[in-house]
C-alpha positions in Angstrom: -2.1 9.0 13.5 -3.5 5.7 12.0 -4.6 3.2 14.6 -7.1 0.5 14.7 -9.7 0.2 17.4 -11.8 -2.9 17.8 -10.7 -4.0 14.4 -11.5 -1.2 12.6 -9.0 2.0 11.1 -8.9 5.2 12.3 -7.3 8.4 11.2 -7.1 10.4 14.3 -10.6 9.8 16.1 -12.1 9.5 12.8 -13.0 6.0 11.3 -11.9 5.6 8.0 -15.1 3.5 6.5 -17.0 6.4 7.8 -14.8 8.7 5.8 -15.8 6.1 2.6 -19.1 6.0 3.2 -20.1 10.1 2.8 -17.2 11.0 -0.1 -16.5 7.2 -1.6 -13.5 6.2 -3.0 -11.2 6.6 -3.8 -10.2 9.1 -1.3 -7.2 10.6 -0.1 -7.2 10.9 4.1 -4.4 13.0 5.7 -3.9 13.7 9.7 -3.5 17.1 11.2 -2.0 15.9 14.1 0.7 14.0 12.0 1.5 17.1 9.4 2.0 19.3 12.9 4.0 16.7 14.9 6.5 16.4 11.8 6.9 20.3 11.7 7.6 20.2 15.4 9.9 17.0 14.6 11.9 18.9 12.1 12.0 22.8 14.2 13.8 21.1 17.0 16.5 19.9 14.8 17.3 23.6 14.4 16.6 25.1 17.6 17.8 28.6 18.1 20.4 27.8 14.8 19.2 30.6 12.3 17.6 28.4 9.4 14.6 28.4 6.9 12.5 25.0 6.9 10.9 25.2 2.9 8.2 22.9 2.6 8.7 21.7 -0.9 5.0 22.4 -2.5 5.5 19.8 -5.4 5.1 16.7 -3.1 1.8 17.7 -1.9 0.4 21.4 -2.7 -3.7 20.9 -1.9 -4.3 24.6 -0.4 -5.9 23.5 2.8 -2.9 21.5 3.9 -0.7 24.5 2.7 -2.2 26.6 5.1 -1.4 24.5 8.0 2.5 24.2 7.0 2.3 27.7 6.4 1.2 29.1 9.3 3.5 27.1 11.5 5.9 29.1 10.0 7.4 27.6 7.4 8.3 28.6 4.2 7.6 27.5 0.0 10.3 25.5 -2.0 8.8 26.1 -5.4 9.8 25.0 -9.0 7.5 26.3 -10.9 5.4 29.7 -11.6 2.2 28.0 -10.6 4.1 27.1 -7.2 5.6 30.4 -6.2 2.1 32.2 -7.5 -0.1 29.1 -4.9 2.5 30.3 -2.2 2.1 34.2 -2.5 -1.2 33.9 -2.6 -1.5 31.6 0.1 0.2 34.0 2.4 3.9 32.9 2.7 6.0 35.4 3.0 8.3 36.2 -0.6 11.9 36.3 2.1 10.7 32.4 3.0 9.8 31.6 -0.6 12.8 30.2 -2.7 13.0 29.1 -6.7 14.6 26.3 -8.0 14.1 24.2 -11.3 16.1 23.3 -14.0 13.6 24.7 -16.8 12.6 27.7 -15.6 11.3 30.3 -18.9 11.9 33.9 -19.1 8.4 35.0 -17.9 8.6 32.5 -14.7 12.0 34.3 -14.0 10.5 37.9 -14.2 7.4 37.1 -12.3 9.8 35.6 -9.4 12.0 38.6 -10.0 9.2 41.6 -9.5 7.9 39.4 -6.3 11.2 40.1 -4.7 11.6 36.3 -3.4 14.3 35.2 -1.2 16.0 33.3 -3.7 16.3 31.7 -7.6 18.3 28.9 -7.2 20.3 28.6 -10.8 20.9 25.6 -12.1 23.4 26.6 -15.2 25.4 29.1 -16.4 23.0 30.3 -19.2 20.3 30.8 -16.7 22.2 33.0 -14.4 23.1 34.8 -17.6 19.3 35.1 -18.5 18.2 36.5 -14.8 20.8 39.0 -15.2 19.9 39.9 -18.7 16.0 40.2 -16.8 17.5 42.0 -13.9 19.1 45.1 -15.8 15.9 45.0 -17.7 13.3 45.7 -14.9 16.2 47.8 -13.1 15.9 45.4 -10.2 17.8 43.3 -7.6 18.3 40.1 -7.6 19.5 37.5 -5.1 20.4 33.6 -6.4 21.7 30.6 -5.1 23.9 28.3 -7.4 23.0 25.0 -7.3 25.7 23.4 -7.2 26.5 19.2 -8.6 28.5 18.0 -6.1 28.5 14.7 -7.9 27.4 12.3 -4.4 25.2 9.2 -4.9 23.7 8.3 -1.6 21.6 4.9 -0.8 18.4 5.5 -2.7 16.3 4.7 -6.0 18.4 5.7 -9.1 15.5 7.2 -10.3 15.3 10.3 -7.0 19.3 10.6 -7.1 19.8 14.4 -8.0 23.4 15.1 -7.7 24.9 12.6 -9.7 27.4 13.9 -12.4 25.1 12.4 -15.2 22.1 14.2 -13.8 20.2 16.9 -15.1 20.0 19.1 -11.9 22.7 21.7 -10.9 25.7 23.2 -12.1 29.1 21.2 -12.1 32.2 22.1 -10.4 34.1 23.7 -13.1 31.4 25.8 -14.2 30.7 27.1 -10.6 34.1 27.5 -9.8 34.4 29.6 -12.8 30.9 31.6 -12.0 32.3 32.3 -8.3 35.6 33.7 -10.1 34.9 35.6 -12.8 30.7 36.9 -12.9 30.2 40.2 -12.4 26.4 42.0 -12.0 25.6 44.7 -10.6 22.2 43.5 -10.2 22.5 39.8 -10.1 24.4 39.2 -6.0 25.1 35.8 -5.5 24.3 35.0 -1.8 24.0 31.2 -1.7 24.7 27.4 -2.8 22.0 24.9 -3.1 23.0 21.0 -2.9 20.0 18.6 -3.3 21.5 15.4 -3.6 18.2 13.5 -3.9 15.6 11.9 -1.7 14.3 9.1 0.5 17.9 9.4 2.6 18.5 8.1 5.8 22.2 8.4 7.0 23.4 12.0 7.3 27.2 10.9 6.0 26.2 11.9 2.3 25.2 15.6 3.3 28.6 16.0 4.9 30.0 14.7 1.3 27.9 17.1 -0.4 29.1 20.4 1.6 32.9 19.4 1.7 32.5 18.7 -1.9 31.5 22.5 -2.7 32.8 24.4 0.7 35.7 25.2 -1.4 33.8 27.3 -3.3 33.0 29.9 -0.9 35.4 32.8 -0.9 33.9 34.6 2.6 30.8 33.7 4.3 27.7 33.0 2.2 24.3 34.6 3.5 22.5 31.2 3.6 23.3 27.2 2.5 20.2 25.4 1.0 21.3 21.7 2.0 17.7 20.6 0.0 16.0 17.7 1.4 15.0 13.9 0.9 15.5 13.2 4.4 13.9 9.2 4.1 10.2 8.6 5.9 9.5 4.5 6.9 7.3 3.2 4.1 8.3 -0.5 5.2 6.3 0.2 8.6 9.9 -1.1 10.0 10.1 2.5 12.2 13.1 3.9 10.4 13.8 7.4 9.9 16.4 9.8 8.9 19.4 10.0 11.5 18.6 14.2 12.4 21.0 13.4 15.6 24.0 13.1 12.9 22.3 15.7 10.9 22.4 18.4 14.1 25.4 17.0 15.0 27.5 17.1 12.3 25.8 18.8 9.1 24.4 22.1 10.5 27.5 23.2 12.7 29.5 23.0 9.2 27.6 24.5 7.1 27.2 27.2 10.3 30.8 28.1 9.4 30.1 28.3 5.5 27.3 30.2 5.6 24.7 32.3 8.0 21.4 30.2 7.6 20.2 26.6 6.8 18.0 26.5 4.3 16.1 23.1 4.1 13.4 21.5 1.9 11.6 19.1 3.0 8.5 17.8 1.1 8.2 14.3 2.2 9.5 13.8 5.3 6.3 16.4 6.1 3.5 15.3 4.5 4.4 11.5 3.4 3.1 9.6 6.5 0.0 11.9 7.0 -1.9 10.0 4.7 -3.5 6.9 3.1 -5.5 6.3 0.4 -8.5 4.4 0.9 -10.0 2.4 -1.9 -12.9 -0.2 -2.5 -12.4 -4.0 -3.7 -13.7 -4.4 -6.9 -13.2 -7.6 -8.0 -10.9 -10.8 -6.5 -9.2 -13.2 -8.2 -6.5 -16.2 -7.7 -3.8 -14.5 -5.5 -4.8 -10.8 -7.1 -7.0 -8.6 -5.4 -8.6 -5.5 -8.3 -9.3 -2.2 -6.6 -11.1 1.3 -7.6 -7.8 3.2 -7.0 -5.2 3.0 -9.9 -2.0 4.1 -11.0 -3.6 7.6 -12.0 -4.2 8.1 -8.2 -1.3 7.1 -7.0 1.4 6.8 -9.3 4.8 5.6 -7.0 4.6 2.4 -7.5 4.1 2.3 -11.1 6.9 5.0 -11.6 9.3 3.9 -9.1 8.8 0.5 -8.4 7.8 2.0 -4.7 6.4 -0.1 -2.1 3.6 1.3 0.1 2.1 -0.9 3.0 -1.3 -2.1 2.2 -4.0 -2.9 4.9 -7.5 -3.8 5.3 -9.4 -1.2 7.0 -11.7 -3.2 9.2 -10.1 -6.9 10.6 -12.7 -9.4 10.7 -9.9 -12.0 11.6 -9.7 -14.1 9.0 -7.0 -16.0 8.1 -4.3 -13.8 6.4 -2.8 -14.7 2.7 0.1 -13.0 0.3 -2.2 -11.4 -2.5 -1.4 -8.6 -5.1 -3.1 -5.9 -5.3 -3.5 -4.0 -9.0 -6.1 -1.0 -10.1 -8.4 -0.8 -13.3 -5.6 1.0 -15.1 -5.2 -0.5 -18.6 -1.7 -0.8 -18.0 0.4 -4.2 -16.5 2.1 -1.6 -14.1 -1.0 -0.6 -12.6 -0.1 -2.7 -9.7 0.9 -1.3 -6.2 2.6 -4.9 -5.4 2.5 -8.2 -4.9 2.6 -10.3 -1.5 0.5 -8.2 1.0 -0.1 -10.0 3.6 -4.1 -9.0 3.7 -7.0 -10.9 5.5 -8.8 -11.7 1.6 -11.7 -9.0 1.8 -15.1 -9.2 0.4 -16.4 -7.3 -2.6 -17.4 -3.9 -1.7 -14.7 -3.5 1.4 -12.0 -1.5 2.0 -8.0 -1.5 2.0 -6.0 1.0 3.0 -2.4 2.3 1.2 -0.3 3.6 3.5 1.8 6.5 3.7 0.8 8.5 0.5 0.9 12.4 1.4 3.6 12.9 -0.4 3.8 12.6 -4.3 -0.1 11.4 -4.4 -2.5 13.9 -5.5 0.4 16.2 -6.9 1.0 13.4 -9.6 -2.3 12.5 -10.1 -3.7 12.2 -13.4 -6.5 11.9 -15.7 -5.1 9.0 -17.0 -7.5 6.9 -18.5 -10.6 9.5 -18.8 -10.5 8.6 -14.9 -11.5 11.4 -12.5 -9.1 12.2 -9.9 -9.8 11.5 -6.1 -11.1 13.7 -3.5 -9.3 14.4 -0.1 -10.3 14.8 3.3 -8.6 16.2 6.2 -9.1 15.0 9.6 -8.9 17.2 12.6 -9.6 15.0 16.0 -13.1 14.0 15.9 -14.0 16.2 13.1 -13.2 15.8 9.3 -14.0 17.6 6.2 -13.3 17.9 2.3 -10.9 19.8 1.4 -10.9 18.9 -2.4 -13.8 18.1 -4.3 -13.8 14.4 -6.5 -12.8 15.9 -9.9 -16.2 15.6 -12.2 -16.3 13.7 -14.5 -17.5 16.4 -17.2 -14.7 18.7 -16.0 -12.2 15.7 -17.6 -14.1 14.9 -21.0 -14.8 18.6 -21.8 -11.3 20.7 -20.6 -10.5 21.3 -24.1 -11.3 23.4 -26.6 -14.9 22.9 -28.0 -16.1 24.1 -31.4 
């Protein structure tokens, strides 16, 4: 929903150095009209196939935009307290609301327990032992998933693989075969597995892995399958995207016969491409290009070694040149590449990163003493704030004063 019009960026019907001009920079922009066409994108993979679609609130959980996802009907992947708390309040219902995490303490555990979610996903033995203990406690059911390492390393960054054997995330084979065997609860009822086998995927062939790997788990037919997500969004601007035909081909009729529902968690593939952040030249030099936006604002690049498209918001058609372009970050990663291939702006214009609704503001930082950004959603014609720029105040004084 980004598209230039006589040289100059728009999101939706809005143009962008409009957007600059009333709330500065830098300033997260985001799309409507994309967020709802990937919803609808992802609900006709399913169909009439009983499944949950879990929009996974850590890549992106501003309220506003949480709204939207929830009330096309989707539900909350949470990992935290804060997370499944934001979703309650925000109206999703507990049944779509689901728990995962590898860290989760005692009183996140009771709070999910007394909210009556859909499901804790476990992700060891001592923490199934601990929602139990909870359970029996507070006299009340509870249903769990285990998440389950199924050991699978698909085409991706190391550092968003999940379910390698070496990874943190889930329980491993042995231990699950033995929980399947031997727990007994009578509060605890174990009514799901939960694979997430990392993220920014595009073939559907390491899913299939994944479920074969732990299908011989189930004894019976489990209530529901969370397959997690990481289906893969374009950030190259080279039009790739996950292969869903293979997915509703081959994926979803097997775990059909493993299980009642599909549970999925998408995050990204939602909310990735229904944004850019736009930020102001500060400062050019030799082949580098300094901006107002730094790794505090957006972090993927520094953390991953990501590469997000970078534009200029208004062509004046001058002659393009490979430039890098770095933020004000005292830090040599505070770069978000090298060789964009950007008509060399003036001081005081604008660029455009591409493609940074997901993982953006939720990793955001203060980083620096710098404030963090404020976001606008556009809606057709119309835009508005839907967070505030962080003051500046609010950043040097959070702590305790004497």
């Amino acid at each position: 929903m980004f598209e230039y019009r006589d040289g100059i960026l728009y999101c939706e019907d809005v143009p962008v150095p409009e957007i600059a001009r009333k709330y500065g920079t830098p300033v997260y922009v985001y799309s409507r009209r994309e967020i709802e066409r990937r919803i609808s994108k992802l609900k006709s993979v399913f169909g009439d196939v009983p499944h949950l679609i879990a929009y996974s609130l850590k890549a992106n959980n501003n309220p506003i935009l949480l709204k939207i996802i929830k009330d096309a009907g989707l539900g909350a992947d949470t990992v935290s307290v804060g997370e499944v708390k934001l979703a309650l309040d925000l109206g999703f219902e507990p049944e779509k609301i689901v728990f995962a995490g590898v860290g989760k303490r005692r009183y996140e555990l009771e709070f999910a327990i007394e909210k009556g979610i859909k499901s804790i996903n476990v992700e060891s033995y001592e923490e199934l032992l601990l929602i139990d203990e909870i359970a029996k406690a507070l006299s009340r059911p509870v249903a769990v998933a285990l998440r389950v390492n199924p050991d699978v390393a698909p085409k991706t960054i190391d550092k968003i693989a999940t379910a390698k054997k070496t990874s943190k995330f889930g329980i491993d084979m042995e231990t699950a075969r033995h929980i399947f065997s031997n727990f007994k609860s009578g509060y605890v009822q174990i009514r799901g597995l939960h694979v997430h086998i990392g993220s920014q995927i595009f073939e559907y062939e390491p899913y299939i892995e994944a479920v074969e790997k732990v299908a011989p788990l189930v004894n019976g037919k489990l209530e529901f399958f969370d397959v997690g997500g990481g289906f893969g969004v374009d950030y190259e601007g080279d039009g790739r995207e996950f292969d869903f035909e293979g997915f509703k081909k081959y994926v979803v009729p097997r775990i059909l016969e493993l299980a009642d529902e599909v549970v999925t968690e998408p995050g990204r593939f939602i909310i990735a491409k229904s944004s850019i952040l736009v930020t102001e030249v500060l400062y050019r030099k030799p082949h580098f290009i300094i901006v107002d936006a730094g790794m505090n604002d957006f972090s993927r690049p520094a953390y991953y070694g990501a590469r997000h498209r970078i534009v200029n918001v208004t062509l004046k058609g001058r002659k393009k040149e490979a430039v890098g372009v770095g933020g004000p970050v005292c830090e040599s990663t505070d770069v978000f590449g090298k060789d964009f291939e950007l008509e060399i702006p003036d001081r005081g214009e604008l660029l455009a990163i591409m493609d940074t609704g997901a993982y953006g503001m939720s990793m955001a930082s203060n980083y620096n003493a710098r404030p963090r950004p404020a976001e606008v959603l556009c809606e057709g014609k119309s835009y508005r704030l839907i967070r505030h720029r962080e003051p500046l105040e609010d950043v040097l004084w959070r702590g305790v004063q004497e």
